[in-house]
DSSP file (Angstrom, degrees, kcal/mol; ACC not computed):
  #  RESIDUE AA STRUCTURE BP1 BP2  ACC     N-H-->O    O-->H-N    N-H-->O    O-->H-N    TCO  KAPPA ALPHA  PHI   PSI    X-CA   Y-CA   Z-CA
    1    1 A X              0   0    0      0, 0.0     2,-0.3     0, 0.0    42,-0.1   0.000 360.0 360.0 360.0 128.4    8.6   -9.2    7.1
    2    2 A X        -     0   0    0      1,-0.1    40,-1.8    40,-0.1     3,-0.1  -0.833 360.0-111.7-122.6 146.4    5.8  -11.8    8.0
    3    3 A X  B     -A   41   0A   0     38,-0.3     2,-0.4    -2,-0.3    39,-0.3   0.092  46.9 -90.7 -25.5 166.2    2.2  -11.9    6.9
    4    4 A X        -     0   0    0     36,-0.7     2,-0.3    31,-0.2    -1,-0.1  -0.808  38.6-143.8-105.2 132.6   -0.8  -11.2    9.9
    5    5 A X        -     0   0    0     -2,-0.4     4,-0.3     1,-0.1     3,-0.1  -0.683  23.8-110.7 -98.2 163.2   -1.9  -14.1   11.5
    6    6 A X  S >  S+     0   0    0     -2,-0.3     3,-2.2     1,-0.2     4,-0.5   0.969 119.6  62.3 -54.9 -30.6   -5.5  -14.4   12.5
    7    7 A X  G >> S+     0   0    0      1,-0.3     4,-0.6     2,-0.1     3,-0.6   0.942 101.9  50.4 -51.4 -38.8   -4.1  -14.3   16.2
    8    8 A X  G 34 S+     0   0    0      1,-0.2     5,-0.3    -3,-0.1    -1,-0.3   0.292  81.0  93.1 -81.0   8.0   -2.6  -10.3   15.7
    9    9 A X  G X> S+     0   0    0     -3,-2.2     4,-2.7    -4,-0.3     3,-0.9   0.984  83.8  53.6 -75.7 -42.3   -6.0   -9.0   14.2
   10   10 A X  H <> S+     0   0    0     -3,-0.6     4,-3.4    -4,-0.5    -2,-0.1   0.931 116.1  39.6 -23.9 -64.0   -7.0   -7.9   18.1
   11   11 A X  H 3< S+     0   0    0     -4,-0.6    -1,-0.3     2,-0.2    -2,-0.1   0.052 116.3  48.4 -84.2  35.3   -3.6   -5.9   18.2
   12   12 A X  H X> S+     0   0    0     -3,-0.9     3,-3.6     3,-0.0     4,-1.5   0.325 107.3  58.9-132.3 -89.4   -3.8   -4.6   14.6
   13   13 A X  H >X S+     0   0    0     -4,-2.7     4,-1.4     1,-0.3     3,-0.5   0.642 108.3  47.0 -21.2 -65.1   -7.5   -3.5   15.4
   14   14 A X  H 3< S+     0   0    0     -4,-3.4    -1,-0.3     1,-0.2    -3,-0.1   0.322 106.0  50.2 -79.5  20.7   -6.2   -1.4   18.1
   15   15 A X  H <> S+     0   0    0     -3,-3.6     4,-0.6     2,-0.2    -1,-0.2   0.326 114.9  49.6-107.2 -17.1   -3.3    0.5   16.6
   16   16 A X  H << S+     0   0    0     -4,-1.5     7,-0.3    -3,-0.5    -2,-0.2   0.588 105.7  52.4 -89.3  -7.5   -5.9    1.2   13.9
   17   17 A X  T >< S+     0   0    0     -4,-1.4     3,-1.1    -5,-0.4    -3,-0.2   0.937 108.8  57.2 -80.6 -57.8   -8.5    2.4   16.8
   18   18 A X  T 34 S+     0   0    0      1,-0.3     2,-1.4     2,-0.1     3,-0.5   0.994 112.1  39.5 -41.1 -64.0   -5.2    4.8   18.0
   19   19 A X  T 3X S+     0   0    0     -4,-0.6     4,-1.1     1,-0.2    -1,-0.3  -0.354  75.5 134.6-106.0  64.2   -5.1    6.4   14.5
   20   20 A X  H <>  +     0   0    0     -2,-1.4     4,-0.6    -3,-1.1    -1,-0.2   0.446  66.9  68.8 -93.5   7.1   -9.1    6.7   13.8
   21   21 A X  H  4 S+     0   0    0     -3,-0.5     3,-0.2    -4,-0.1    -1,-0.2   0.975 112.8  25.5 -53.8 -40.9   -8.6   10.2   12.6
   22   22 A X  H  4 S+     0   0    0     -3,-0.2    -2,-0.2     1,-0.1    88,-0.1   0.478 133.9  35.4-112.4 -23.7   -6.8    9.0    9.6
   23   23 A X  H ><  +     0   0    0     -4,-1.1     3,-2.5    -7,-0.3    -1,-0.1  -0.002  56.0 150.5-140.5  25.5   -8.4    5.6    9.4
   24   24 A X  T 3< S+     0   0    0     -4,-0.6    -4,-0.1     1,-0.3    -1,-0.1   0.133  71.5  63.7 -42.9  -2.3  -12.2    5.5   10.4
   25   25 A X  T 3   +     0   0    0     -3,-0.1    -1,-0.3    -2,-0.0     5,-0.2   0.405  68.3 103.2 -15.3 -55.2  -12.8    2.6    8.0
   26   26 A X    <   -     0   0    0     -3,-2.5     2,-0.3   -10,-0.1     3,-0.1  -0.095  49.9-179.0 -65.3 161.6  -11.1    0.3    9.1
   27   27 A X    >>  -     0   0    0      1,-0.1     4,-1.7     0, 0.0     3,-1.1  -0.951  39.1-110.5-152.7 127.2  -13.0   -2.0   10.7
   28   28 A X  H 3> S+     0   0    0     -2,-0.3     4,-3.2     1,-0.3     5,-0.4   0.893 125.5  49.6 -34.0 -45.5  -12.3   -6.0   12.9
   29   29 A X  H 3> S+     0   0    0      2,-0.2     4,-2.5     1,-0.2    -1,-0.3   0.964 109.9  45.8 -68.9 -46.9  -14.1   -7.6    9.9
   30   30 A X  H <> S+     0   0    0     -3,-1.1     4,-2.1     2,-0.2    -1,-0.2   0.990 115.7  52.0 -56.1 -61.2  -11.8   -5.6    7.1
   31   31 A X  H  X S+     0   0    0     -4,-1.7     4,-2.0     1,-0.2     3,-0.5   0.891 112.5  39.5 -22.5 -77.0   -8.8   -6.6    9.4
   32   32 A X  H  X S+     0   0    0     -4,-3.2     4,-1.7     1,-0.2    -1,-0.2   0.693 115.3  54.1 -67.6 -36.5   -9.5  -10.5    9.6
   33   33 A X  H  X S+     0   0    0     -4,-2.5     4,-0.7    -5,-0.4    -1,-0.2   0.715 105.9  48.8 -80.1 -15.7  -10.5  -10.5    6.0
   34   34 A X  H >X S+     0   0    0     -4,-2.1     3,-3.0    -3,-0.5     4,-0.8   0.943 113.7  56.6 -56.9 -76.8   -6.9   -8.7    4.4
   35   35 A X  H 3< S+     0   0    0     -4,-2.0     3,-0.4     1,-0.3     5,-0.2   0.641 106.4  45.0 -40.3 -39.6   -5.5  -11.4    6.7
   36   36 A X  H 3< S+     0   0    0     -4,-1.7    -1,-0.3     1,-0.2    -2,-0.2   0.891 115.6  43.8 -52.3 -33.4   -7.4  -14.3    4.9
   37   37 A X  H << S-     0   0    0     -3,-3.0    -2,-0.2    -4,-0.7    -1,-0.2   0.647 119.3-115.9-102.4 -15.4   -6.8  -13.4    1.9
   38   38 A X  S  < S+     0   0    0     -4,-0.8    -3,-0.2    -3,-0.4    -2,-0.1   0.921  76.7 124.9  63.1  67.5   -2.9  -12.6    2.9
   39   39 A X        +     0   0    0      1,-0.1    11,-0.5   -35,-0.0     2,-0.3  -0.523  44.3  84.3-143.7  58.4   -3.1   -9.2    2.3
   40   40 A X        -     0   0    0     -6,-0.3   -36,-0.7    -5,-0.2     2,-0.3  -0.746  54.6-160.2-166.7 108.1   -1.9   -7.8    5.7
   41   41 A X  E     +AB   3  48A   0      7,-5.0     7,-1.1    -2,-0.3   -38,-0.3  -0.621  14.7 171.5 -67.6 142.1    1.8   -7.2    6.7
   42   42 A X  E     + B   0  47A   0    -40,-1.8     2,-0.3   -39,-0.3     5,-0.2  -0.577  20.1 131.3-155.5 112.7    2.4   -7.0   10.3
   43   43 A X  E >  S+ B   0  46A   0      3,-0.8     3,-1.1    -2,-0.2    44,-0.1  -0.896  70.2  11.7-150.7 145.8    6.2   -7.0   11.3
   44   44 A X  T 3  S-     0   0    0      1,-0.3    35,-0.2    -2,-0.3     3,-0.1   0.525 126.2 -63.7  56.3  21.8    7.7   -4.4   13.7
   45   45 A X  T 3  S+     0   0    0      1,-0.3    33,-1.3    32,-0.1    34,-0.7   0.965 113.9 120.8  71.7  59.7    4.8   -3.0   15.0
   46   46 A X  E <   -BC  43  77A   0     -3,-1.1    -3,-0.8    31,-0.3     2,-0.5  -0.998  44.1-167.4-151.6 126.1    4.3   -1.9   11.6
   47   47 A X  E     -B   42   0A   0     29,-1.9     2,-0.5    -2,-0.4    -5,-0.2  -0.955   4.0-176.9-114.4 132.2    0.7   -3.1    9.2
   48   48 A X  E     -B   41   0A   0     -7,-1.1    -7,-5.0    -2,-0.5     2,-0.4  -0.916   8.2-164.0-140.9 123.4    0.6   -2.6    5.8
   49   49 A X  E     +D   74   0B   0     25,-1.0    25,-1.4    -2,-0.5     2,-0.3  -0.840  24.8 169.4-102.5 141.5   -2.8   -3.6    4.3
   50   50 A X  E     -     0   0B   0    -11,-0.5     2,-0.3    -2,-0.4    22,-0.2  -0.982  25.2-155.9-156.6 158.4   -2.3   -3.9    0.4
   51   51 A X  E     -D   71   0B   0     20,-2.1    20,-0.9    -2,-0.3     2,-0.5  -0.915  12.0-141.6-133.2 152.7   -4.2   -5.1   -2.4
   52   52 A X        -     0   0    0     -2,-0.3    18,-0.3    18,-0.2    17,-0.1  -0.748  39.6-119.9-113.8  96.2   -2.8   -6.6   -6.5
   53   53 A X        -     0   0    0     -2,-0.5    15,-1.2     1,-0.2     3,-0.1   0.196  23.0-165.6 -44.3 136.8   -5.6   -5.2   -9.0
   54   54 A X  S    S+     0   0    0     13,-0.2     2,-0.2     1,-0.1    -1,-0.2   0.561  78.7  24.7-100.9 -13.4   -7.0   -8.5  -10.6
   55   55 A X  S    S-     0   0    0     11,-0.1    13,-0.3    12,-0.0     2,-0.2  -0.821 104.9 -70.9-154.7 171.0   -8.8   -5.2  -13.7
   56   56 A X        -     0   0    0     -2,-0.2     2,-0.4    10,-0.1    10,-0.2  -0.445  61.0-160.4 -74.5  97.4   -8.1   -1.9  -14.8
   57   57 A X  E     -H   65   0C   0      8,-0.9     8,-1.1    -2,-0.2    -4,-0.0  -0.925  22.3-122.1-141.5 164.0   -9.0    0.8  -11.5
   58   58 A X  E     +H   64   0C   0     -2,-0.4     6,-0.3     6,-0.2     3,-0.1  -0.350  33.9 175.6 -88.3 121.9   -9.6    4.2  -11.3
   59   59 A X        -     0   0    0      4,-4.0     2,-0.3     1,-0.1     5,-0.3   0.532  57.5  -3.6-105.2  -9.3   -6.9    6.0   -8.9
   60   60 A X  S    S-     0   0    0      3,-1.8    71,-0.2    71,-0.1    -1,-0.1  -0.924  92.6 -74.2-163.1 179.0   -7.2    9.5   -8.8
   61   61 A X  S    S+     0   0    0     69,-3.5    70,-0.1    -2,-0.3    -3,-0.0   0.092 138.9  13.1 -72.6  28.7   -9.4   12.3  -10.4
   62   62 A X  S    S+     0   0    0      1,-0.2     2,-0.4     0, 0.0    -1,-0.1   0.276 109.4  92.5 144.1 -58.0   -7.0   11.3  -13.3
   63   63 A X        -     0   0    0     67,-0.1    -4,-4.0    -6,-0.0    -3,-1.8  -0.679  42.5-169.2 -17.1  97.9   -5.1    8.2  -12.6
   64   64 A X  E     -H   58   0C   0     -2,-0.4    -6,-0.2    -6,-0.3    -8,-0.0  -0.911   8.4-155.7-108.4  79.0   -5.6    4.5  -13.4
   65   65 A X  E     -H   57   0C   0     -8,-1.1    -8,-0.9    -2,-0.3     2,-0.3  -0.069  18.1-136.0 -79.2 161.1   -4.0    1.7  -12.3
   66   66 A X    >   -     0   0    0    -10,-0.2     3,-4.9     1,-0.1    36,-0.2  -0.817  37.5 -67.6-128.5 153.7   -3.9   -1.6  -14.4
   67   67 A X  T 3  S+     0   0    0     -2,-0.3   -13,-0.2     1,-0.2   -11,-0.1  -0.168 121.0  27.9 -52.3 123.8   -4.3   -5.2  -13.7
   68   68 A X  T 3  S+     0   0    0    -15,-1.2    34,-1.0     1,-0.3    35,-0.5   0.020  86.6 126.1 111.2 -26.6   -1.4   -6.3  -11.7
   69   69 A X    <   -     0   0    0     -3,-4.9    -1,-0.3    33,-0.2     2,-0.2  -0.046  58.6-123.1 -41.0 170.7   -0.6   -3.1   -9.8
   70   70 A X  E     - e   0 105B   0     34,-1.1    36,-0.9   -18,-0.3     2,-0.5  -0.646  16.6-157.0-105.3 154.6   -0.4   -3.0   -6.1
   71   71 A X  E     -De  51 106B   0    -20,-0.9   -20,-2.1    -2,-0.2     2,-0.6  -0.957  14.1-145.6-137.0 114.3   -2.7   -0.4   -4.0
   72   72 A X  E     -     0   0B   0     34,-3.4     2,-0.3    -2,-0.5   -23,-0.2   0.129  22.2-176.6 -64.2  28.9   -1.2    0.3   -0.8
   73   73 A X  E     -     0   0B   0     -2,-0.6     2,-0.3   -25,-0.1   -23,-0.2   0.047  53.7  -9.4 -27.4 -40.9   -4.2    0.7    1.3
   74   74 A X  E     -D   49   0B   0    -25,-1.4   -25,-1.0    -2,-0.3    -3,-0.1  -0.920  54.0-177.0-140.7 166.5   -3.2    1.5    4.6
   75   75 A X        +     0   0    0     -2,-0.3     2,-0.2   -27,-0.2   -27,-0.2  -0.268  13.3 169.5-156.0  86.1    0.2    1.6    6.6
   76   76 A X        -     0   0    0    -29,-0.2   -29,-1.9   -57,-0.0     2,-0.5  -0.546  20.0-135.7-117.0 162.5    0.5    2.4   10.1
   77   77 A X  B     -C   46   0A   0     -2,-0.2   -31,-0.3   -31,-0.2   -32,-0.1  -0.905  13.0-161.5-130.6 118.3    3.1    2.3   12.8
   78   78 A X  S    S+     0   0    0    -33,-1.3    -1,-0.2    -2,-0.5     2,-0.2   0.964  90.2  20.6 -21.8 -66.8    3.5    1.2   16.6
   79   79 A X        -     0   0    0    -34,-0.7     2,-0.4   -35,-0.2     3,-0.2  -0.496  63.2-141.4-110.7 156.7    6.5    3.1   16.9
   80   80 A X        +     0   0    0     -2,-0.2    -2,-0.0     1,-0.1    -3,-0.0  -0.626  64.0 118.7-151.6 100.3    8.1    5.9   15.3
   81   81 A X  S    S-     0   0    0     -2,-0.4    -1,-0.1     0, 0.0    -3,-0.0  -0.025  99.4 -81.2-134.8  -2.1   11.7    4.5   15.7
   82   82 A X  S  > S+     0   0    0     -3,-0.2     4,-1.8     3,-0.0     5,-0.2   0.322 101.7 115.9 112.4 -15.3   12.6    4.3   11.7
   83   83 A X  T  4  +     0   0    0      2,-0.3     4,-0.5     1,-0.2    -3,-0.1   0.486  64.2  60.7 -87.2   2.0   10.7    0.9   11.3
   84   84 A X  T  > S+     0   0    0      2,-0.2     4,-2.2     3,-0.1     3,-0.4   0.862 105.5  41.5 -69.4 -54.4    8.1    2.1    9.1
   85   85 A X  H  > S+     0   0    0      2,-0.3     4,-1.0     1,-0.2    -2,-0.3   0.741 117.3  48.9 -75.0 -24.2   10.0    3.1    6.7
   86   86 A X  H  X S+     0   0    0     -4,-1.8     4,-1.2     2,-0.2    -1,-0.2   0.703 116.5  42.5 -80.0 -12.2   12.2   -0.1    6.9
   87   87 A X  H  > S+     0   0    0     -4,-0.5     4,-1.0    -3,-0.4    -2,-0.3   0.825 116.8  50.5 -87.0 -33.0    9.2   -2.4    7.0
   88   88 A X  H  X S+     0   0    0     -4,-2.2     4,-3.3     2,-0.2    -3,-0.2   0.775 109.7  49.4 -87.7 -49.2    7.6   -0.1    4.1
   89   89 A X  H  X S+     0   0    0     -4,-1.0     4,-1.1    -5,-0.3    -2,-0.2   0.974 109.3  53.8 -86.0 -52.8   10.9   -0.4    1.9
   90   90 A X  H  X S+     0   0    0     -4,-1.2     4,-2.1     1,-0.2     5,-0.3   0.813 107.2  56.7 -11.2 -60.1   10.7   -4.3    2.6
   91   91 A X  H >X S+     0   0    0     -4,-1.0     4,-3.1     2,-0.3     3,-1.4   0.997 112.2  32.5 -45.0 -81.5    7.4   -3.9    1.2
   92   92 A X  H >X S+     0   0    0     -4,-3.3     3,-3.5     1,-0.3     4,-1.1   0.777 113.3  58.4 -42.8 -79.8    8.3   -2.4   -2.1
   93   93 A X  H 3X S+     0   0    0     -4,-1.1     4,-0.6     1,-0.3    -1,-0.3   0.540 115.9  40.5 -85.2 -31.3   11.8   -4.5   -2.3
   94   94 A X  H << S+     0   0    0     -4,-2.1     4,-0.5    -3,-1.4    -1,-0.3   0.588 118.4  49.8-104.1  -8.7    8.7   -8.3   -2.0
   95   95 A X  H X< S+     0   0    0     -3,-3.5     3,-3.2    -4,-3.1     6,-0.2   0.922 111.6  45.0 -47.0 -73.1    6.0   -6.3   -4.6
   96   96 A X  H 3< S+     0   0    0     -4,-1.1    -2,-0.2    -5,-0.3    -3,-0.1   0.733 112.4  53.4 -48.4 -24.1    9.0   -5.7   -6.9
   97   97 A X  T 3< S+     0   0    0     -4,-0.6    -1,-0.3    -5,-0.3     2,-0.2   0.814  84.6  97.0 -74.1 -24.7   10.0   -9.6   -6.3
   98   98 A X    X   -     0   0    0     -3,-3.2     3,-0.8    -4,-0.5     5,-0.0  -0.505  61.4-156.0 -86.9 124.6    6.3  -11.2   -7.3
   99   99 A X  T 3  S+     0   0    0      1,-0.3    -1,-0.2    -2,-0.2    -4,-0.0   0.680  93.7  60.5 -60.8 -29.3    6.5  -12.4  -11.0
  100  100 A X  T 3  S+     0   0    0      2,-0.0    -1,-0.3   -32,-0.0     2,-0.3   0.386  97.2  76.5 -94.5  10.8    2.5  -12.1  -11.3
  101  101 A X  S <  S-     0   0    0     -3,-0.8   -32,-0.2    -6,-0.2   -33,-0.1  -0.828  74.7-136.2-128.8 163.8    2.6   -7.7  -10.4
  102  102 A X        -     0   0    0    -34,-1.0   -33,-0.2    -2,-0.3    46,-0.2   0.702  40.0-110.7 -89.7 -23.5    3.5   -5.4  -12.5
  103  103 A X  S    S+     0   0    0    -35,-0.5    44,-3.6     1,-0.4    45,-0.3   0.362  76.3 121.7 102.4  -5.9    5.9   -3.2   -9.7
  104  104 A X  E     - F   0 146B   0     42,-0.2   -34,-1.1    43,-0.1     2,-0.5  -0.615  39.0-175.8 -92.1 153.9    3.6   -0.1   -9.5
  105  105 A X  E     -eF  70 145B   0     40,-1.7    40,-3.2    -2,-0.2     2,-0.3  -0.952   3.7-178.9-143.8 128.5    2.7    0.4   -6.6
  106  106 A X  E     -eF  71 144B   0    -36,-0.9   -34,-3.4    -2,-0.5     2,-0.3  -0.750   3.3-173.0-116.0 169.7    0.0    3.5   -5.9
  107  107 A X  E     - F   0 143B   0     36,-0.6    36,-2.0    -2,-0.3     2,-0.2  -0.907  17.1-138.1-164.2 134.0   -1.7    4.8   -2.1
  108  108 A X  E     - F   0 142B   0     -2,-0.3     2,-0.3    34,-0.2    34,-0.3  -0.766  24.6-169.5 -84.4 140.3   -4.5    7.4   -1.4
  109  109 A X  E     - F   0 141B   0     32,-1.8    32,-1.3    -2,-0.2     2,-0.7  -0.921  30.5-105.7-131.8-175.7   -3.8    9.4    1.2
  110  110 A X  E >   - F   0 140B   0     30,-0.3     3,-4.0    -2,-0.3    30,-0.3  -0.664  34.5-148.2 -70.6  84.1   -6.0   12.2    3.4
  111  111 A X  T 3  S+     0   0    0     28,-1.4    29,-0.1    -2,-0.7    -1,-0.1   0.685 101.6  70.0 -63.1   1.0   -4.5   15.3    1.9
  112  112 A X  T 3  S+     0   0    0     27,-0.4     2,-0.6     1,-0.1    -1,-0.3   0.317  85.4 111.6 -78.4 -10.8   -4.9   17.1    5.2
  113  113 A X    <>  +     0   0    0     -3,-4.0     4,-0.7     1,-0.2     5,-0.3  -0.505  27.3 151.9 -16.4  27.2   -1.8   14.1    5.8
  114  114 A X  H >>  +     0   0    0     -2,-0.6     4,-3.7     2,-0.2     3,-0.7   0.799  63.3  46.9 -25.6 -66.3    0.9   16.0    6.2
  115  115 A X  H 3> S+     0   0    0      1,-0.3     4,-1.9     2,-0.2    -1,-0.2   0.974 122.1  43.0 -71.1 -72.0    3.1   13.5    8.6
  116  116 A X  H 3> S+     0   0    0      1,-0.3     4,-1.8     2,-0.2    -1,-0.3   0.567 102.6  54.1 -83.3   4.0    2.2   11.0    6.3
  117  117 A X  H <X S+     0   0    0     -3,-0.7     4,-2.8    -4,-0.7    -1,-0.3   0.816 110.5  54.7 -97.3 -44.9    2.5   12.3    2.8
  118  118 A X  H  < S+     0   0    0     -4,-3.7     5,-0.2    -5,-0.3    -2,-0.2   0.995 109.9  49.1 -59.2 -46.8    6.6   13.5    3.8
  119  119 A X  H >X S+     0   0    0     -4,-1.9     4,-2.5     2,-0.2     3,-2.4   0.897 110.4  49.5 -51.3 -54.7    7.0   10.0    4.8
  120  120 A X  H 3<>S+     0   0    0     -4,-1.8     5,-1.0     1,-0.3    -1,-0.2   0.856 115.8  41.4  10.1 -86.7    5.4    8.8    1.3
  121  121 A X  T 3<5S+     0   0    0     -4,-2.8    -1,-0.3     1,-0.2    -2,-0.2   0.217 111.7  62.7 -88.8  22.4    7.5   10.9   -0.6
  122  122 A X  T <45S+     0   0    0     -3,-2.4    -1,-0.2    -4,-0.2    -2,-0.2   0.802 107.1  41.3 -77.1 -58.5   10.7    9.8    2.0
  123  123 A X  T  <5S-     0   0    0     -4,-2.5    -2,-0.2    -5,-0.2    -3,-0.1   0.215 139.6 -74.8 -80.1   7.2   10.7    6.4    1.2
  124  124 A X  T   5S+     0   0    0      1,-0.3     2,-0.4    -5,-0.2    -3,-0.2   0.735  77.7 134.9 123.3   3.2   10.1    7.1   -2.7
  125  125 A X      < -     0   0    0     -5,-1.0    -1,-0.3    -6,-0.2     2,-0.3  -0.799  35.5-145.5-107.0 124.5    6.9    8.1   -3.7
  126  126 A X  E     -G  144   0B   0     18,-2.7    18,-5.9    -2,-0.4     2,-0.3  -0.705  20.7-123.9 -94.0 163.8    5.5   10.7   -6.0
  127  127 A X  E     +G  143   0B   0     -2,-0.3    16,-0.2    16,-0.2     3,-0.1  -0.658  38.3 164.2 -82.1 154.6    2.8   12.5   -5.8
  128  128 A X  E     -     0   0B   0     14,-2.5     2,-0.4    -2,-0.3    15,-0.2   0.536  56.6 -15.2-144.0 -12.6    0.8   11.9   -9.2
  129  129 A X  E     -G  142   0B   0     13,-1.1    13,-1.4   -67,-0.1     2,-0.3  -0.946  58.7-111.4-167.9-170.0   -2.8   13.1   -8.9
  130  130 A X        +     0   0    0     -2,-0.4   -69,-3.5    11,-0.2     2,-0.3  -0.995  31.9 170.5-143.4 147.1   -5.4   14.1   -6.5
  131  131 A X        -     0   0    0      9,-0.3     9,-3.5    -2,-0.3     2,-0.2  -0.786  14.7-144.8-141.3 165.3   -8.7   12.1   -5.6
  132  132 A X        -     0   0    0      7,-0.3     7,-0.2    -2,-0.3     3,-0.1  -0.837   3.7-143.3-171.0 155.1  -11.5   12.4   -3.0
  133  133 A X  S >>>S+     0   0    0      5,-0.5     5,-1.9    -2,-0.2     4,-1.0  -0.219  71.1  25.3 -95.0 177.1  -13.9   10.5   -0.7
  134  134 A X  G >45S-     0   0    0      1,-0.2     3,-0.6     2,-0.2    -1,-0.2   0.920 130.5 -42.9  61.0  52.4  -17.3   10.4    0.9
  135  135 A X  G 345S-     0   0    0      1,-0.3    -1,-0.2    -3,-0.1    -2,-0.1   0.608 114.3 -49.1  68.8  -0.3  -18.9   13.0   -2.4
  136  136 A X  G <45S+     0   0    0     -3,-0.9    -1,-0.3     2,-0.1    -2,-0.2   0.691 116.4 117.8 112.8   7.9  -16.3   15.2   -2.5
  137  137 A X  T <<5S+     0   0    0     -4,-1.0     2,-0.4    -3,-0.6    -3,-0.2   0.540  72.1  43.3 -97.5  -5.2  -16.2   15.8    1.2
  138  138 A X  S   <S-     0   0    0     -5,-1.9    -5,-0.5   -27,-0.0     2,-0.4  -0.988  79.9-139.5-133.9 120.1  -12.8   14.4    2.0
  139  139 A X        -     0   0    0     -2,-0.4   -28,-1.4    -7,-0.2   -27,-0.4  -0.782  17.5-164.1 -96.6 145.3  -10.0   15.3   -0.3
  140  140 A X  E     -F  110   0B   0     -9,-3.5     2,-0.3    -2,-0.4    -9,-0.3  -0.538  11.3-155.2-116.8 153.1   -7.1   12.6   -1.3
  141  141 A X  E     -F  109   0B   0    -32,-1.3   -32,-1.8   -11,-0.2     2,-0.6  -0.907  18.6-142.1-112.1 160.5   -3.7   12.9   -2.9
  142  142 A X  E     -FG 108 129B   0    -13,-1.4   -14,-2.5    -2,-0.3   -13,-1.1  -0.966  14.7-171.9-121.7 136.2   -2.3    9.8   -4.8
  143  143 A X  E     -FG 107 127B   0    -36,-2.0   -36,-0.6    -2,-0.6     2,-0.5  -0.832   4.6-165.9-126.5 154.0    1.0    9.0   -4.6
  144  144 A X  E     -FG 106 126B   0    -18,-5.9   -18,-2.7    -2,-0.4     2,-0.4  -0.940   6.5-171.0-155.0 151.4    2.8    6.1   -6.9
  145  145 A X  E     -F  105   0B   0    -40,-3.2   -40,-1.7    -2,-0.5     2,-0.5  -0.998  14.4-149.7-145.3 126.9    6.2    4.1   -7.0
  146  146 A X  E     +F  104   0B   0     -2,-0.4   -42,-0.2   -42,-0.2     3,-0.1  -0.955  14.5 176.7-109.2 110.0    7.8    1.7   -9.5
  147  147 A X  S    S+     0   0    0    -44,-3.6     2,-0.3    -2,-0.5    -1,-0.1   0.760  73.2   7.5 -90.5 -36.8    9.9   -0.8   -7.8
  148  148 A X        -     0   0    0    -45,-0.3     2,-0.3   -46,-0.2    -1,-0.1  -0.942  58.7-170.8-153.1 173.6   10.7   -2.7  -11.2
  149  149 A X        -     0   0    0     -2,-0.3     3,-0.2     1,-0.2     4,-0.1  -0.870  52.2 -88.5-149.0 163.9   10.2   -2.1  -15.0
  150  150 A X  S >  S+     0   0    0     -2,-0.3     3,-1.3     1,-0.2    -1,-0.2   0.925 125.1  68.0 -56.1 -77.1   10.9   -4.7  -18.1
  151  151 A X  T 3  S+     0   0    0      1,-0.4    -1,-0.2    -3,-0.1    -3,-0.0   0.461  92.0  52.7  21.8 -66.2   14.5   -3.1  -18.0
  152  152 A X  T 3  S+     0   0    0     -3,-0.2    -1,-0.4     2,-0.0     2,-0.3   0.228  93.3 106.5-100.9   8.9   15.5   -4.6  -14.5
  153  153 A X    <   -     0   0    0     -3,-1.3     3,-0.0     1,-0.1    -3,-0.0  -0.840  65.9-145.8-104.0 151.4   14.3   -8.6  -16.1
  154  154 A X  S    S+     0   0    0     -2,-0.3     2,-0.4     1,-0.1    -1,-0.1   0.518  88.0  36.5-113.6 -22.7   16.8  -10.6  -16.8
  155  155 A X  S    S-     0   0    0     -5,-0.1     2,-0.5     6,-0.0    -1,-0.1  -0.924  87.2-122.3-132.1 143.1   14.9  -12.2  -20.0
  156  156 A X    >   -     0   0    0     -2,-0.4     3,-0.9     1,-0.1    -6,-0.0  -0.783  21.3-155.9 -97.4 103.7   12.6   -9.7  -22.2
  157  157 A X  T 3  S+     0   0    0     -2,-0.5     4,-0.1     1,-0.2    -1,-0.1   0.763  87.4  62.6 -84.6   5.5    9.4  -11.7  -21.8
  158  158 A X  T 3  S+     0   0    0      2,-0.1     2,-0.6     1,-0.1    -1,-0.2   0.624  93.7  76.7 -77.6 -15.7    7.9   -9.9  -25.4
  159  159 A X  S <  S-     0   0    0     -3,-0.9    -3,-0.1     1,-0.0     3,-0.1  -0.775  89.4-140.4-106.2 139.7   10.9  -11.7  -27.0
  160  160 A X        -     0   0    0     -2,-0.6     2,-0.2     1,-0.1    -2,-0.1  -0.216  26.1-101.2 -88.7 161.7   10.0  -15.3  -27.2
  161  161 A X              0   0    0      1,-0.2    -1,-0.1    -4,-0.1    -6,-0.0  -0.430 360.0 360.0 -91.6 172.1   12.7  -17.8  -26.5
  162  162 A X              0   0    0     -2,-0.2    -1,-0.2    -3,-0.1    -2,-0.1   0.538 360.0 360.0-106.8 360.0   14.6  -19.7  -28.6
């Protein structure tokens, strides 16, 4: 799994230009700025643009994510040869690794998603809420995954050391 270089924003841009049903947002300038900021996977013909909440933000008509979460923003696939879902599981398996995140990891998706909501909940995901965009004109599901918990640390960082 690699980062996006500026050079791939061209070929990113048009594999999201392929899926503008699903992603009519996206935009060159949104592209090239995940990638500054090193917030754009691109591996396998696979992208995953993804963000780590710096505050407290509102995920669903219900739903809240906290500083340090993950928001999966987009993830879309060349190919559909199994390498989403191994580039995706990659994903989770370097969230879960980053000392500074918390391990949740949440994603809006189009609930009129079908294709993409079984994958979701293939690779691991529940559903947890529902949301929607544009006034109420587009409806969302929210889906969320916890890659790692206090449990899985190897030192209890609430207990101070000795």
């Amino acid at each position: 799994m690699r980062f996006a270089r500026e050079e791939d924003s061209p070929e990113i841009y048009e594999l999201y230009k392929k899926n503008r049903k699903h992603f009519p947002h996206i935009t060159m300038g949104h592209i090239t700025n995940r990638i500054e900021k090193r917030e754009c996977i691109y591996t396998e013909g696979v992208v995953i643009i993804f963000r780590i909440h710096q505050k407290s933000v509102q995920m669903g008509n219900t739903s809240k994510s906290q500083k340090s979460d993950c928001h999966l923003n987009q993830i879309v696939s060349t190919f559909s040869n199994g390498s989403g879902s191994r580039v995706l599981n990659k994903f989770f398996d370097y969230i879960g690794s980053l000392p500074n995140t918390s391990g949740v990891i949440y994603l809006n998706v189009r609930s009129e998603n079908e294709r993409a909501k079984k994958f979701y909940v293939r690779n691991g995901m529940e559903w947890i809420d529902k949301t929607n965009w544009n006034k109420g004109k587009i409806e969302g599901d929210v889906y969320k995954k916890i890659v790692k918990n206090l449990h899985d640390l190897k030192e209890d960082p609430l207990t101070p050391n000795d």
